[in-house]
PyMOL commands that place a pseudoatom at each C-alpha (Angstrom):
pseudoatom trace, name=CA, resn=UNK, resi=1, chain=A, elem=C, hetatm=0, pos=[-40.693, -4.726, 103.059]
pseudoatom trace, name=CA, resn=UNK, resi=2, chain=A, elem=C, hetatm=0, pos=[-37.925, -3.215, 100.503]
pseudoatom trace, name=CA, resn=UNK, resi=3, chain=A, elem=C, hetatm=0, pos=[-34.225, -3.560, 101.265]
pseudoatom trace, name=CA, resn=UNK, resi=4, chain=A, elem=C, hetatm=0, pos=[-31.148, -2.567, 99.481]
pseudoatom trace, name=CA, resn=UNK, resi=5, chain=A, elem=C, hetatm=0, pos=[-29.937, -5.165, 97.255]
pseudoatom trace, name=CA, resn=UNK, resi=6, chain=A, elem=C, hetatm=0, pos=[-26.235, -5.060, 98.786]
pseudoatom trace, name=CA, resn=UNK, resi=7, chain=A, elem=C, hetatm=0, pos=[-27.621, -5.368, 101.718]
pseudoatom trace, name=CA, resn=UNK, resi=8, chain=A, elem=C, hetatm=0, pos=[-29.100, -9.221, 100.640]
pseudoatom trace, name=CA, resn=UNK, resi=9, chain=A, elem=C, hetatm=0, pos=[-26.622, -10.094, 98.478]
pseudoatom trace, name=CA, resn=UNK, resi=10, chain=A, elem=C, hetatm=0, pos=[-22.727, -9.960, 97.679]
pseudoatom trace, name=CA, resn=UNK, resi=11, chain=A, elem=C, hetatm=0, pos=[-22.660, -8.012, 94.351]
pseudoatom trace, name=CA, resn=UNK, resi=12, chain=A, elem=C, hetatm=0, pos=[-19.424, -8.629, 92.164]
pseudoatom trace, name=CA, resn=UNK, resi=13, chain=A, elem=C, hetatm=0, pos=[-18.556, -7.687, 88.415]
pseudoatom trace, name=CA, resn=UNK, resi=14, chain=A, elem=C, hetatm=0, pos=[-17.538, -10.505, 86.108]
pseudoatom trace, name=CA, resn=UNK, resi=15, chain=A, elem=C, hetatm=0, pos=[-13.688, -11.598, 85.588]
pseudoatom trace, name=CA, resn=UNK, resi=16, chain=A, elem=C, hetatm=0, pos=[-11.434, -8.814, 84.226]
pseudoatom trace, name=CA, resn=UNK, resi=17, chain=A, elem=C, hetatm=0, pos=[-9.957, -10.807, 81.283]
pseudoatom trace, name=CA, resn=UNK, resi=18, chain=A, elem=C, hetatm=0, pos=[-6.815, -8.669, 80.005]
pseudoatom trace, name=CA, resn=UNK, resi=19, chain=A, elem=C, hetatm=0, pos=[-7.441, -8.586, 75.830]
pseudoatom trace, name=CA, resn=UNK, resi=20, chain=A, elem=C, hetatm=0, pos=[-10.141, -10.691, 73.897]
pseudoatom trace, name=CA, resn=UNK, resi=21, chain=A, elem=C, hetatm=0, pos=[-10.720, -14.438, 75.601]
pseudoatom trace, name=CA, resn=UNK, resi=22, chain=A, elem=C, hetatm=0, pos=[-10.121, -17.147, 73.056]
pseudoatom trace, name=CA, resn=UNK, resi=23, chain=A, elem=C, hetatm=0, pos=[-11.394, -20.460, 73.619]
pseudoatom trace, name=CA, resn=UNK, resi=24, chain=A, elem=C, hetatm=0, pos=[-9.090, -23.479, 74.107]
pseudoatom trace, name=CA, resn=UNK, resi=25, chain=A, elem=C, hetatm=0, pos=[-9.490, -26.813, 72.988]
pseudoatom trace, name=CA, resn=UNK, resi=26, chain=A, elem=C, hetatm=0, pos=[-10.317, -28.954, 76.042]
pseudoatom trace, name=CA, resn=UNK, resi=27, chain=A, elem=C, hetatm=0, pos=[-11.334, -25.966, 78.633]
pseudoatom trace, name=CA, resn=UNK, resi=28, chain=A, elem=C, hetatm=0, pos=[-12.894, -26.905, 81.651]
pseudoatom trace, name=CA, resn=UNK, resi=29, chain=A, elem=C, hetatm=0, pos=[-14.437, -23.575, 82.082]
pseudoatom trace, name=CA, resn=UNK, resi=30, chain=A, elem=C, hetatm=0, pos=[-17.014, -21.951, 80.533]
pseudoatom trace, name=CA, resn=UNK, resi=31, chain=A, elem=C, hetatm=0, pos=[-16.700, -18.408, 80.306]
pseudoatom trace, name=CA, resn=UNK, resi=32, chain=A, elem=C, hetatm=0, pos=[-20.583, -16.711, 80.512]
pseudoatom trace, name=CA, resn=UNK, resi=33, chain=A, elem=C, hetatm=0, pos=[-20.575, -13.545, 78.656]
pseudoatom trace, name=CA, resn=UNK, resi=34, chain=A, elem=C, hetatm=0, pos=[-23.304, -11.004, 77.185]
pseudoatom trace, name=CA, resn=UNK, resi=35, chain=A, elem=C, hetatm=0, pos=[-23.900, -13.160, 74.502]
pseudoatom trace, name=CA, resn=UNK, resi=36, chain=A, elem=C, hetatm=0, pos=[-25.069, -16.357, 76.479]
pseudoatom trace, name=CA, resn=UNK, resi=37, chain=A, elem=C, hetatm=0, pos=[-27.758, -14.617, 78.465]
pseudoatom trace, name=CA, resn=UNK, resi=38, chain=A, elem=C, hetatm=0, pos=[-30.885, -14.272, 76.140]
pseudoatom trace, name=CA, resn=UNK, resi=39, chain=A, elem=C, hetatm=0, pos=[-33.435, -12.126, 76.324]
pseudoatom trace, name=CA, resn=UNK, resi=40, chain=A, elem=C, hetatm=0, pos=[-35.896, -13.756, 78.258]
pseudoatom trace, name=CA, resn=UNK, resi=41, chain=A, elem=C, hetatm=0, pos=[-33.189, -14.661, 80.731]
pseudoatom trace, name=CA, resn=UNK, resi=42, chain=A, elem=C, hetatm=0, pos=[-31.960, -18.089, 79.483]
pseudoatom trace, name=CA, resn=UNK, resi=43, chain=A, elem=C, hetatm=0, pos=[-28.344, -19.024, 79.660]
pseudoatom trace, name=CA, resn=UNK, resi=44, chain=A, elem=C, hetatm=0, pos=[-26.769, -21.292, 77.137]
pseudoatom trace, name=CA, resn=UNK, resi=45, chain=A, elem=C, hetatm=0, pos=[-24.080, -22.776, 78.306]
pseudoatom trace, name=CA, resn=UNK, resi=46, chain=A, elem=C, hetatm=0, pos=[-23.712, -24.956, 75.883]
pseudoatom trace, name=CA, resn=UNK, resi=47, chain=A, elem=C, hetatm=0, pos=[-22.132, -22.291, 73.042]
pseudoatom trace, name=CA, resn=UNK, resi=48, chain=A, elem=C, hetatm=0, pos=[-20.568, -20.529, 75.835]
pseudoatom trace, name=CA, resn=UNK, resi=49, chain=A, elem=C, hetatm=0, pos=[-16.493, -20.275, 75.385]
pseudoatom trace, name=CA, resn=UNK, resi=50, chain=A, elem=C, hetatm=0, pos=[-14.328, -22.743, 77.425]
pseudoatom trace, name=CA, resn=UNK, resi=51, chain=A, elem=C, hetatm=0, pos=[-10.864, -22.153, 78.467]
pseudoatom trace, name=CA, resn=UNK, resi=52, chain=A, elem=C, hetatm=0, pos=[-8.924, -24.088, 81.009]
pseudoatom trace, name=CA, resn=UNK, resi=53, chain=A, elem=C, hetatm=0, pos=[-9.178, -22.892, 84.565]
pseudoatom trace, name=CA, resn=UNK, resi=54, chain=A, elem=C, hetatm=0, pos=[-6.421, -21.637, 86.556]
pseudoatom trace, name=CA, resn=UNK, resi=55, chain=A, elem=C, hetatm=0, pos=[-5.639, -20.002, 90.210]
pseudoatom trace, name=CA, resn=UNK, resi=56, chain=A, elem=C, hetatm=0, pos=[-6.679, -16.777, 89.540]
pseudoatom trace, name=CA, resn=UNK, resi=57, chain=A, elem=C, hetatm=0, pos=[-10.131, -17.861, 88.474]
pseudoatom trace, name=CA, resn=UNK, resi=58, chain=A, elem=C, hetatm=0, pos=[-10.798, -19.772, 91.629]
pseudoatom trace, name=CA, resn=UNK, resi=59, chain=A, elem=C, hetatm=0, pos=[-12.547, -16.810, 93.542]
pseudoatom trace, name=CA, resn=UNK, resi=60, chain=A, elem=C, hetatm=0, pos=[-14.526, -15.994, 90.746]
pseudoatom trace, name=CA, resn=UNK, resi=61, chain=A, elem=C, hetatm=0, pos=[-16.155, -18.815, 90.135]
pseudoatom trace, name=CA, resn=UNK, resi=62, chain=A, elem=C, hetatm=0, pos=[-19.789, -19.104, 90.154]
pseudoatom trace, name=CA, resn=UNK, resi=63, chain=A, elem=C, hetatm=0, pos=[-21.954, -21.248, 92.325]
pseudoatom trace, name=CA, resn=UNK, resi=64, chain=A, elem=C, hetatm=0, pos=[-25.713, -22.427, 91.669]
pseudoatom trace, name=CA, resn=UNK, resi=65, chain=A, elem=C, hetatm=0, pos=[-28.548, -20.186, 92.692]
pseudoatom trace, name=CA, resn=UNK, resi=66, chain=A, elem=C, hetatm=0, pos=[-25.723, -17.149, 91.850]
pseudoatom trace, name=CA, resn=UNK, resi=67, chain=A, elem=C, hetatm=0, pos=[-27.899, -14.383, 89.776]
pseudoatom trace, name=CA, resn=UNK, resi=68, chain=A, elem=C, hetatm=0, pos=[-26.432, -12.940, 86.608]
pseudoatom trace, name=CA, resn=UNK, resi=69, chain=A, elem=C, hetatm=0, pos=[-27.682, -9.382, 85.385]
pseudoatom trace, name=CA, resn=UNK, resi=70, chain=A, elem=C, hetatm=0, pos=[-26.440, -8.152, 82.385]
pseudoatom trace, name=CA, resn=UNK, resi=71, chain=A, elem=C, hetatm=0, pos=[-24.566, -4.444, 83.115]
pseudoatom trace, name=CA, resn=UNK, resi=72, chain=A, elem=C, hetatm=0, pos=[-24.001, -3.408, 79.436]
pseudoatom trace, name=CA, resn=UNK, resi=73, chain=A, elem=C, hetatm=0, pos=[-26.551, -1.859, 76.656]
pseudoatom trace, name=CA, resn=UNK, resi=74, chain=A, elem=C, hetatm=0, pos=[-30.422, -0.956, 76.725]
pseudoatom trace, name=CA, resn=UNK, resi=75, chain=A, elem=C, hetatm=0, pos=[-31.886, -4.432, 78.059]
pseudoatom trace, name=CA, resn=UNK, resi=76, chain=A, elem=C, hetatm=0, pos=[-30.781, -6.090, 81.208]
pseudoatom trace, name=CA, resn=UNK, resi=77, chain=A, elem=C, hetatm=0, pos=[-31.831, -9.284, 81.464]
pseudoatom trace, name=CA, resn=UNK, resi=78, chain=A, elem=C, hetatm=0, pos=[-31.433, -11.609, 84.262]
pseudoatom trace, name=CA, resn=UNK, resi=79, chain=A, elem=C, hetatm=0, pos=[-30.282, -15.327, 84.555]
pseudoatom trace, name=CA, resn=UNK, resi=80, chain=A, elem=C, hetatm=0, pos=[-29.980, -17.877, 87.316]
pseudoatom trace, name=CA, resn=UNK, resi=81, chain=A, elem=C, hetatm=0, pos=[-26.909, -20.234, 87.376]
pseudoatom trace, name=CA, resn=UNK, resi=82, chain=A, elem=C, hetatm=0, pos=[-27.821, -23.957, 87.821]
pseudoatom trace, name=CA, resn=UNK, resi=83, chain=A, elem=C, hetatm=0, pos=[-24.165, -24.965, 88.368]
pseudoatom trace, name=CA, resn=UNK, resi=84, chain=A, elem=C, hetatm=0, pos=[-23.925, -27.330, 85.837]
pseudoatom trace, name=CA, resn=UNK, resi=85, chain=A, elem=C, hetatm=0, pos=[-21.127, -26.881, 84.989]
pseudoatom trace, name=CA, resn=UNK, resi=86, chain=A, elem=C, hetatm=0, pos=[-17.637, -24.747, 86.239]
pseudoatom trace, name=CA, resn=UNK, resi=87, chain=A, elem=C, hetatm=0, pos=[-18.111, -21.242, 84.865]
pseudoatom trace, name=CA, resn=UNK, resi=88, chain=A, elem=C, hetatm=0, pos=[-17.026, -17.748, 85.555]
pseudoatom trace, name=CA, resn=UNK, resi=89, chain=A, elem=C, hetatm=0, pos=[-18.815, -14.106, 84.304]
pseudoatom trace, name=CA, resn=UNK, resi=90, chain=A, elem=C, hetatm=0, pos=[-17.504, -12.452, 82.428]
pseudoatom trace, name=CA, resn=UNK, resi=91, chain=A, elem=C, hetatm=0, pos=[-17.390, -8.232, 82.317]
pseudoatom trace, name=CA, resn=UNK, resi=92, chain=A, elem=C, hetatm=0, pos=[-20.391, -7.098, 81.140]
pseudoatom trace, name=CA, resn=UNK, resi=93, chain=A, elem=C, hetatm=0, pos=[-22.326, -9.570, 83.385]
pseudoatom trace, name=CA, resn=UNK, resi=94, chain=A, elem=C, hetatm=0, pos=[-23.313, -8.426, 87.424]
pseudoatom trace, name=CA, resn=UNK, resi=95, chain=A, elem=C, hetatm=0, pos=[-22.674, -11.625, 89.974]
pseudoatom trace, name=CA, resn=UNK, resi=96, chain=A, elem=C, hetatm=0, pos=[-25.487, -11.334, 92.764]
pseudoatom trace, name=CA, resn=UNK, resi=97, chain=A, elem=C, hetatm=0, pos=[-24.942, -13.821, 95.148]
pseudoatom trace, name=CA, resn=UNK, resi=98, chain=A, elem=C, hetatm=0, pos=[-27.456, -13.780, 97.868]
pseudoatom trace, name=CA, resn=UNK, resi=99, chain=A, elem=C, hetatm=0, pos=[-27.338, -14.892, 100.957]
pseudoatom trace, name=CA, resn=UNK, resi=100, chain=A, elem=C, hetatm=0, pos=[-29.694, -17.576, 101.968]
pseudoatom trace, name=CA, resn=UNK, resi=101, chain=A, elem=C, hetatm=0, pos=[-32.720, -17.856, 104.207]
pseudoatom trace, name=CA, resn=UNK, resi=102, chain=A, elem=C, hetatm=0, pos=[-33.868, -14.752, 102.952]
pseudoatom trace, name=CA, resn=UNK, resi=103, chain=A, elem=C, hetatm=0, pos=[-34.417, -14.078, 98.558]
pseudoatom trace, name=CA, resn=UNK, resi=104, chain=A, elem=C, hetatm=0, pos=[-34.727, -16.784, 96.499]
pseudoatom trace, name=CA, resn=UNK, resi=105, chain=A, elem=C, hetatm=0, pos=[-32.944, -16.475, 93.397]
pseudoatom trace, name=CA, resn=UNK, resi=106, chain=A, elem=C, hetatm=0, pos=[-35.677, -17.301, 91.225]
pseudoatom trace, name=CA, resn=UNK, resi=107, chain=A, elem=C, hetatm=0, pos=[-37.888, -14.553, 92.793]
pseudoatom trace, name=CA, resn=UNK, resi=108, chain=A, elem=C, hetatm=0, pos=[-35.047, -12.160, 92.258]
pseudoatom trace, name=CA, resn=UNK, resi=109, chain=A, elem=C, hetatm=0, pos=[-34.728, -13.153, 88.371]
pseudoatom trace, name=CA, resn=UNK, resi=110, chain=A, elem=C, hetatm=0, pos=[-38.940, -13.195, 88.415]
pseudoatom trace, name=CA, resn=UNK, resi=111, chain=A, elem=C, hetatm=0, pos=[-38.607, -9.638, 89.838]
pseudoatom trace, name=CA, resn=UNK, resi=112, chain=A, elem=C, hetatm=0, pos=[-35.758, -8.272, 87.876]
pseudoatom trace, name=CA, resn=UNK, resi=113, chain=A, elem=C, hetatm=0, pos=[-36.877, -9.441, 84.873]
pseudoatom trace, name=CA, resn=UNK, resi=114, chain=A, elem=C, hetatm=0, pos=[-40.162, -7.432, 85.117]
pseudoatom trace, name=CA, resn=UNK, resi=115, chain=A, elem=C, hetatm=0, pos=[-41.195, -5.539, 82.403]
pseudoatom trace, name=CA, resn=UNK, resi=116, chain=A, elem=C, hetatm=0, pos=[-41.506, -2.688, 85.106]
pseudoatom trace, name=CA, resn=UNK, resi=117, chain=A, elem=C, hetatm=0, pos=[-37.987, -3.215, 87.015]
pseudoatom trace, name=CA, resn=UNK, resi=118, chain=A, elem=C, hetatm=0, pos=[-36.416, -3.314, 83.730]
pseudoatom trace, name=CA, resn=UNK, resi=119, chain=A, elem=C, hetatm=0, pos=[-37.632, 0.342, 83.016]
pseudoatom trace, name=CA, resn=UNK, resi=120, chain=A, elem=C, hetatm=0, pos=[-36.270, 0.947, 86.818]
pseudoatom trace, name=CA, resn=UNK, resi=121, chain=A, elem=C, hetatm=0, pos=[-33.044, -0.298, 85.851]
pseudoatom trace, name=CA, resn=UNK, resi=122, chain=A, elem=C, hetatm=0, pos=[-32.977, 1.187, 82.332]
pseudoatom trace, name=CA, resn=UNK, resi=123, chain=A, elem=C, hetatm=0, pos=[-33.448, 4.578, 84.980]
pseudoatom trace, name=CA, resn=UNK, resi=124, chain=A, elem=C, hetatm=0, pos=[-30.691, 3.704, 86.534]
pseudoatom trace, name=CA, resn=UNK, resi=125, chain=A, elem=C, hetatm=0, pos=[-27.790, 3.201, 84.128]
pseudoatom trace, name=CA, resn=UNK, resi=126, chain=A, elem=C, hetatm=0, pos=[-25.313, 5.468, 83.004]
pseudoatom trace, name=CA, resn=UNK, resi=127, chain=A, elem=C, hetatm=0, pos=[-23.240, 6.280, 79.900]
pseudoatom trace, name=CA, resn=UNK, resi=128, chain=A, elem=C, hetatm=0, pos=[-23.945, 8.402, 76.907]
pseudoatom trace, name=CA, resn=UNK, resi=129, chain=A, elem=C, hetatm=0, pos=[-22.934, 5.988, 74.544]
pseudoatom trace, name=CA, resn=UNK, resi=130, chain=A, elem=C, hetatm=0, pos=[-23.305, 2.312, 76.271]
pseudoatom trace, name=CA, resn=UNK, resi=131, chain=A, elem=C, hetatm=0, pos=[-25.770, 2.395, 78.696]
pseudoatom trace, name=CA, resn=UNK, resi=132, chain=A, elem=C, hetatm=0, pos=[-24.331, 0.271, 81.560]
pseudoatom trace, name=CA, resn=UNK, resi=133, chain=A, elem=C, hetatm=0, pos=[-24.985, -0.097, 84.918]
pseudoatom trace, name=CA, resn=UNK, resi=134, chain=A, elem=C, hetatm=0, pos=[-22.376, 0.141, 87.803]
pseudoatom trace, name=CA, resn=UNK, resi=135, chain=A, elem=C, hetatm=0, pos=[-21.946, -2.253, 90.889]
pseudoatom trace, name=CA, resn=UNK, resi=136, chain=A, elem=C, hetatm=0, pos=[-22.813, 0.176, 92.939]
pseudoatom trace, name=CA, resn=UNK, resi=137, chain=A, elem=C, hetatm=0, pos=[-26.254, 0.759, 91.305]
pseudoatom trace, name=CA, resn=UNK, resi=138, chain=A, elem=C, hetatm=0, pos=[-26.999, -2.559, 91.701]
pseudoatom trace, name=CA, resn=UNK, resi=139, chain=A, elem=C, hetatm=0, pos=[-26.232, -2.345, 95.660]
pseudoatom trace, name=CA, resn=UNK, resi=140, chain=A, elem=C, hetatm=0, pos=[-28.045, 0.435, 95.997]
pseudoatom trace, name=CA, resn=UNK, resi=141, chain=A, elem=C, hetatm=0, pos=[-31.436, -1.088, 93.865]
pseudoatom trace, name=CA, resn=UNK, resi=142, chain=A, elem=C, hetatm=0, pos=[-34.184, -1.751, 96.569]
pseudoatom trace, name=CA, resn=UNK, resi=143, chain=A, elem=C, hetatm=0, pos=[-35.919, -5.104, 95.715]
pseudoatom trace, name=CA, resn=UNK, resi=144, chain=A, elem=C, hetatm=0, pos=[-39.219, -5.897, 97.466]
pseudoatom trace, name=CA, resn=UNK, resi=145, chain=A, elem=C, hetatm=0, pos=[-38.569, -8.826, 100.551]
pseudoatom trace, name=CA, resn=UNK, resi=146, chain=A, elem=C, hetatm=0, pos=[-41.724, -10.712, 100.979]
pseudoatom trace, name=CA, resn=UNK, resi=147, chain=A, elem=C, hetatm=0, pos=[-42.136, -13.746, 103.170]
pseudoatom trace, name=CA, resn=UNK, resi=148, chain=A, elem=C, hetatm=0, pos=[-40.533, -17.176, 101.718]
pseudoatom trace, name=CA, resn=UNK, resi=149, chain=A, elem=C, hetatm=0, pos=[-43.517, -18.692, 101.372]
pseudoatom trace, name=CA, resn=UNK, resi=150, chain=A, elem=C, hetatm=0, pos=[-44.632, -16.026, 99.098]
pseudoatom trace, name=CA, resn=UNK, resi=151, chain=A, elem=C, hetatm=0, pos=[-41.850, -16.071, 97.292]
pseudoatom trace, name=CA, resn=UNK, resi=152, chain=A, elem=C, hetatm=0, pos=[-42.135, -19.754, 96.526]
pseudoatom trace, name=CA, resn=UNK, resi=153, chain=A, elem=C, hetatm=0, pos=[-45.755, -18.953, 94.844]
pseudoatom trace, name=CA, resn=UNK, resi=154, chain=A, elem=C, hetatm=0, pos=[-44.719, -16.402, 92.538]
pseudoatom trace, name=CA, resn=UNK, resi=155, chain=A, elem=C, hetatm=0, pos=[-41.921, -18.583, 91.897]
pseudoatom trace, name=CA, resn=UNK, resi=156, chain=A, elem=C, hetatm=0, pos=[-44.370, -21.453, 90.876]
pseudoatom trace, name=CA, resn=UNK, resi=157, chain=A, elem=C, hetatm=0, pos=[-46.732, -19.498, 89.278]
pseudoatom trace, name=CA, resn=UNK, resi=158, chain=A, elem=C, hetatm=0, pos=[-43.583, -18.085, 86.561]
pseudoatom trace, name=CA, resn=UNK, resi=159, chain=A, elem=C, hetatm=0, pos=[-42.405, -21.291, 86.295]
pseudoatom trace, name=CA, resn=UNK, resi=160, chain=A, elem=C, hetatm=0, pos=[-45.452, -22.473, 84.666]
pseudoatom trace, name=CA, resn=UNK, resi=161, chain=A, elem=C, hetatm=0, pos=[-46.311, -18.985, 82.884]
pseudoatom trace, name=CA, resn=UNK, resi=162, chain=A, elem=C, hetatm=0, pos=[-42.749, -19.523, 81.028]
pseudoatom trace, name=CA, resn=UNK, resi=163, chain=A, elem=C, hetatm=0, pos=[-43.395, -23.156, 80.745]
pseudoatom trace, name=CA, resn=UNK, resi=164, chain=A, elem=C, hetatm=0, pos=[-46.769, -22.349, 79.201]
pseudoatom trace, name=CA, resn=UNK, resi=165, chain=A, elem=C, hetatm=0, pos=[-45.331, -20.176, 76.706]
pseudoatom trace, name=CA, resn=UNK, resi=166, chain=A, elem=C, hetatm=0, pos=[-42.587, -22.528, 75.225]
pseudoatom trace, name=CA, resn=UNK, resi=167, chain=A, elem=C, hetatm=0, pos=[-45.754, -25.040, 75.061]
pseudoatom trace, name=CA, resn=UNK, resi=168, chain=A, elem=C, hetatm=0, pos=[-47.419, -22.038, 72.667]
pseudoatom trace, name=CA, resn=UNK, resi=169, chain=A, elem=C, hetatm=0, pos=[-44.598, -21.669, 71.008]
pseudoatom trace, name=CA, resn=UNK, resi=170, chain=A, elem=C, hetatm=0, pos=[-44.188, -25.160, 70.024]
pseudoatom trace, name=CA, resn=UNK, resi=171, chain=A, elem=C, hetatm=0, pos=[-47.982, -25.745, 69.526]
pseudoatom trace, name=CA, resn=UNK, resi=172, chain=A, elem=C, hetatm=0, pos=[-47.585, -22.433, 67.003]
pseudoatom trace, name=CA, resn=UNK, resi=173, chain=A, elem=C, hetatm=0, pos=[-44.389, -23.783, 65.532]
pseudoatom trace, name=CA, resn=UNK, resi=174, chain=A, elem=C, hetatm=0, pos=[-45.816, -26.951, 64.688]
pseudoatom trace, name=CA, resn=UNK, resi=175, chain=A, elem=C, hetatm=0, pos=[-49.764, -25.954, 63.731]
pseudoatom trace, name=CA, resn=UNK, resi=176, chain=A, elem=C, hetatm=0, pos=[-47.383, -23.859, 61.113]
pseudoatom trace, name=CA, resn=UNK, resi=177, chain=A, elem=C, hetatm=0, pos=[-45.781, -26.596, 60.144]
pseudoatom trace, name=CA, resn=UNK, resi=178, chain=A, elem=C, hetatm=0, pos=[-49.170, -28.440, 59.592]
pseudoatom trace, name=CA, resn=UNK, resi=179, chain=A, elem=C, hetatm=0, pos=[-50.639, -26.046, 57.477]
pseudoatom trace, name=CA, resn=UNK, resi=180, chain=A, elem=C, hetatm=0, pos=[-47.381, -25.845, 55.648]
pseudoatom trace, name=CA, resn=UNK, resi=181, chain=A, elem=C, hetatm=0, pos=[-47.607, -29.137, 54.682]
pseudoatom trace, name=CA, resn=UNK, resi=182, chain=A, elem=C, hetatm=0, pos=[-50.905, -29.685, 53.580]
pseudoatom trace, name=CA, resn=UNK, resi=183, chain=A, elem=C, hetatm=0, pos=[-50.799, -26.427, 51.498]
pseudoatom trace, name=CA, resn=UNK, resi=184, chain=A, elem=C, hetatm=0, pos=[-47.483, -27.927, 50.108]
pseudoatom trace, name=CA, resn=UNK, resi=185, chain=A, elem=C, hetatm=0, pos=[-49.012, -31.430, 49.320]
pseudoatom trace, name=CA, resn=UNK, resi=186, chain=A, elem=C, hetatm=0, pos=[-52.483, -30.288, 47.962]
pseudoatom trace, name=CA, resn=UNK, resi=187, chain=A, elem=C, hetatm=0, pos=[-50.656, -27.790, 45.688]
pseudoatom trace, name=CA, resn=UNK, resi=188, chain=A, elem=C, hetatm=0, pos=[-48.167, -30.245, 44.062]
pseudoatom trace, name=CA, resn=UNK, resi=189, chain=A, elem=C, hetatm=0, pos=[-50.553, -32.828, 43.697]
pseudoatom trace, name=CA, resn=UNK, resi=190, chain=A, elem=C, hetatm=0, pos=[-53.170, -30.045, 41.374]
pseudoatom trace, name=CA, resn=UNK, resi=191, chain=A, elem=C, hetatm=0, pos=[-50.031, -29.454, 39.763]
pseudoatom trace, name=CA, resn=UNK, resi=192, chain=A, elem=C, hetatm=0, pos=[-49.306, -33.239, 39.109]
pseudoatom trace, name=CA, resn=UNK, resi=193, chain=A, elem=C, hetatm=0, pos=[-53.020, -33.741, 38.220]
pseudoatom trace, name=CA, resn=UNK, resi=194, chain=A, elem=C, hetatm=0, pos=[-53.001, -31.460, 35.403]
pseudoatom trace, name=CA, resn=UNK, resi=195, chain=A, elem=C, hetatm=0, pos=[-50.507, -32.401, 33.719]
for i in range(1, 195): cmd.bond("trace and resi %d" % i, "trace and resi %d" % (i + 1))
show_as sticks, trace
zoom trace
């Protein structure tokens, strides 16, 4: 079954900061912006800018299990927010909060993030000179609703695919590093021979 996105989810744009956000020394906020949101749909909120809350940021604040889609330029990658710590979005970033019982947010970032929902989305955006897409696109995007129990399996089965490919990465990163090394040593060690 395929439902409207707005129809699952309360769909908000990120804060509306008046002029460039500087960070302040001692901020308990972090503010998540286009920057923070990688690729492959990691956050890292560990670079992200902190200022110090105030009232107006109150409604705005995220909560864990909120979905993050970036709005702005030709890739829209997709986040989850583990609440770790207080944070708003920021504009360029879509808050989909969904309501619960009914999509998971990891199946939503597993789905979104999908090579062939990112073309779908790239269909989707407007602008001739900054692709972006509006709130109301996202509303209006039909996601596929398949039972929980489902969900949790392609859930699980991500997990591990992502999980397998940081392993790879590492395994590559340091069979590199290996080779590196021996090269290195047996090199400098001709070159101390001979002479």
């Amino acid at each position: 079954m395929w439902k409207r996105l707005g129809d699952l989810a309360h769909v908000t744009t990120g804060f509306p900061f008046r002029g460039k956000v500087l960070p302040e020394e001692g901020g308990d906020l972090a503010v998540l912006q286009i920057k923070d949101l990688s690729t492959q749909g990691e956050l890292d909120l560990a670079t992200a800018l902190r200022i110090h809350s105030n009232p107006t940021h109150h409604k705005h604040l995220l909560m864990p299990g909120d979905v993050l889609l970036q709005s702005r330029g030709t890739q829209n990658p997709v986040a989850v927010f583990d609440g770790s710590t207080g944070a708003i979005a920021a504009l360029g970033l879509h808050v989909i909060r969904l309501q619960p019982n009914v999509l998971r947010p990891e199946f939503l970032f597993w789905y979104l993030n999908h090579p062939k929902t990112q073309e779908r989305l790239r269909d989707v955006a407007r602008g001739s000179t900054v692709a972006f897409i509006a709130k109301s696109d996202v509303e209006d995007f039909t996601v596929p609703v398949p039972p929980l129990a489902l969900q949790a399996q392609v859930i699980t089965v991500d997990r591990l695919r992502r999980q397998e490919r940081l392993l790879a990465a590492q395994a590559d990163r340091l069979r590199n590093e290996y080779i590196d090394t021996v090269m290195w040593q047996a090199a400098s060690s001709d070159r101390i021979n001979k002479a």
